[in-house]
C-alpha positions in Angstrom: -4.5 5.0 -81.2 -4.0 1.7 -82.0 -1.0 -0.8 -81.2 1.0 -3.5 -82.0 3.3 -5.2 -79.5 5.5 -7.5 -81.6 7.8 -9.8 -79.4 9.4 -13.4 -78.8 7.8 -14.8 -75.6 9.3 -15.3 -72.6 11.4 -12.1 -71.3 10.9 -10.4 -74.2 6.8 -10.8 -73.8 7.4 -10.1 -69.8 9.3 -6.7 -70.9 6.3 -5.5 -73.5 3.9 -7.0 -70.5 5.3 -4.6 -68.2 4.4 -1.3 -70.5 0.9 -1.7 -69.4 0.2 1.4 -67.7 1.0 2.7 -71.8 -1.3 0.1 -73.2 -4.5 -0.8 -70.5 -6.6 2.0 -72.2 -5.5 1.4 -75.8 -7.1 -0.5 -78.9 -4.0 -3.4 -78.9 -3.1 -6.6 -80.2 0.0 -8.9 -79.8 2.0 -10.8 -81.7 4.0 -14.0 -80.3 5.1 -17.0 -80.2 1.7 -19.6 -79.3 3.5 -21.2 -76.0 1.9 -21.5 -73.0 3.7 -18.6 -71.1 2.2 -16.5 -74.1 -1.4 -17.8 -73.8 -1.4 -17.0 -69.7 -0.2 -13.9 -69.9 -2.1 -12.9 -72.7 -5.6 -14.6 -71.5 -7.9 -11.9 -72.4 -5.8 -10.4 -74.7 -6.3 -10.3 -78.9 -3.0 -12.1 -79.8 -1.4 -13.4 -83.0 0.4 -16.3 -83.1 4.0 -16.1 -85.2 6.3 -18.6 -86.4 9.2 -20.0 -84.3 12.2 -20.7 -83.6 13.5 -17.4 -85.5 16.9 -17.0 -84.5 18.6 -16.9 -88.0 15.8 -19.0 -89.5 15.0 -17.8 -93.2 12.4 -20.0 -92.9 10.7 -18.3 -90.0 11.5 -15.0 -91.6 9.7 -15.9 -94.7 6.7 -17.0 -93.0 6.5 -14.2 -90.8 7.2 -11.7 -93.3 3.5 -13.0 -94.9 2.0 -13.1 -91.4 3.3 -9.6 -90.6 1.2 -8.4 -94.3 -1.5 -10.3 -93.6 -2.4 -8.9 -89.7 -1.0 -5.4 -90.7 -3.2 -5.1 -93.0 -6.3 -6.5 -91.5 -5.1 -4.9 -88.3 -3.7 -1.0 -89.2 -2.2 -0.2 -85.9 -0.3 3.4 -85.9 2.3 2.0 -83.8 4.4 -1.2 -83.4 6.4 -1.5 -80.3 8.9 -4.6 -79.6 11.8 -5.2 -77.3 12.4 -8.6 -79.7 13.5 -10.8 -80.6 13.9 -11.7 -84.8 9.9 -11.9 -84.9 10.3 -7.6 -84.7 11.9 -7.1 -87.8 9.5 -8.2 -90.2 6.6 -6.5 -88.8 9.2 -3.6 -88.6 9.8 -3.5 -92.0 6.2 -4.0 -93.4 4.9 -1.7 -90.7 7.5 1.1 -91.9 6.3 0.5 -95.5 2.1 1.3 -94.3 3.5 4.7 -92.1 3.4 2.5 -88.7 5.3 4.8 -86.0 8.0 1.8 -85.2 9.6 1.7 -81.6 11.7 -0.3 -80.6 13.6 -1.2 -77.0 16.5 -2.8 -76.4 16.8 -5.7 -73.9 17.9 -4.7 -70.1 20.7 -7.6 -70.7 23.2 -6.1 -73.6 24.3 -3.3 -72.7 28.0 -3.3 -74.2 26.9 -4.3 -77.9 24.3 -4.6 -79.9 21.9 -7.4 -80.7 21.0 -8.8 -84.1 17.4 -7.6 -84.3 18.5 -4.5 -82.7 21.1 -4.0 -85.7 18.8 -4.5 -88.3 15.8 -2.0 -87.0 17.9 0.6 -85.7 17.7 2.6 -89.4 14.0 2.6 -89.5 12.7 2.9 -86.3 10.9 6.6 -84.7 12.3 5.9 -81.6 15.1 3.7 -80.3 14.9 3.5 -76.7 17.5 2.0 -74.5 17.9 1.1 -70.3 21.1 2.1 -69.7 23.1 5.0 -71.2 25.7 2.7 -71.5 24.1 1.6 -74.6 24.1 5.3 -76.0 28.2 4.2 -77.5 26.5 1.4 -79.4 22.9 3.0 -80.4 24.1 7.1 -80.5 20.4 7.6 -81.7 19.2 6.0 -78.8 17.1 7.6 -75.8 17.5 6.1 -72.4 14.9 6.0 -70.2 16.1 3.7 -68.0 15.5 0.5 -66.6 11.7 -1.0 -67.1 11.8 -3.5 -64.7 
């Protein structure tokens, strides 16, 4: 199996960083923003920079629409996972379109509504997984599993 873990650094990279007992023994690559938290974290690590800032920039979204082709293609993981941020939805929708399995979780941090990126890949992913059931009245979909951290 191979995977794709598609997120906004900082907590969002922390969040997909602490699913490692998943990934470890898996063929992966990441996707992220090319800051400095991102390059320590991800040393040793196959990692794909994206463009940034992408909270509601089209022009972030174009470019990483062509990035998300571009690495899905040369890449052909069978699963994307992303806790977000906007960077997600692209590879999302372009992954849905070449039969990726698509799951997404939602942040620990918004647990009474919903966020943006969480809005727009609710309708296509496999599996929508939330931390507290609390967020079960805005994702009904939604499995909880409970806190990561």
């Amino acid at each position: 199996m191979k995977v794709c873990l598609v997120g906004s650094s900082g907590g969002h990279l922390t969040h997909l960083y602490m699913l490692k007992p998943f990934w470890q023994n898996k063929d992966r690559f990441w996707v992220t923003f090319d800051k400095e938290d991102a390059r320590s974290k991800l040393k040793n690590e196959k990692m794909y920079g994206c463009y940034y800032p992408t909270n509601r920039s089209i022009k972030a979204l174009i470019k990483n629409t062509f990035l998300a082709i571009k690495v899905l293609r040369k890449e052909r993981p069978d699963v994307i996972i992303s806790s977000g941020a906007a960077v997600a939805v692209p590879f999302f929708y372009i992954g849905k379109l070449m039969g990726c399995k698509l799951v997404y979780i939602e942040v620990f941090d918004r647990f009474d509504k919903a966020t943006i990126t969480g809005r727009l890949v609710y309708p296509i992913v496999d599996k929508f997984i939330v931390q507290w059931e609390e967020q079960k009245k805005v994702y009904p979909k939604a499995i909880n599993l409970g806190s990561i951290f």
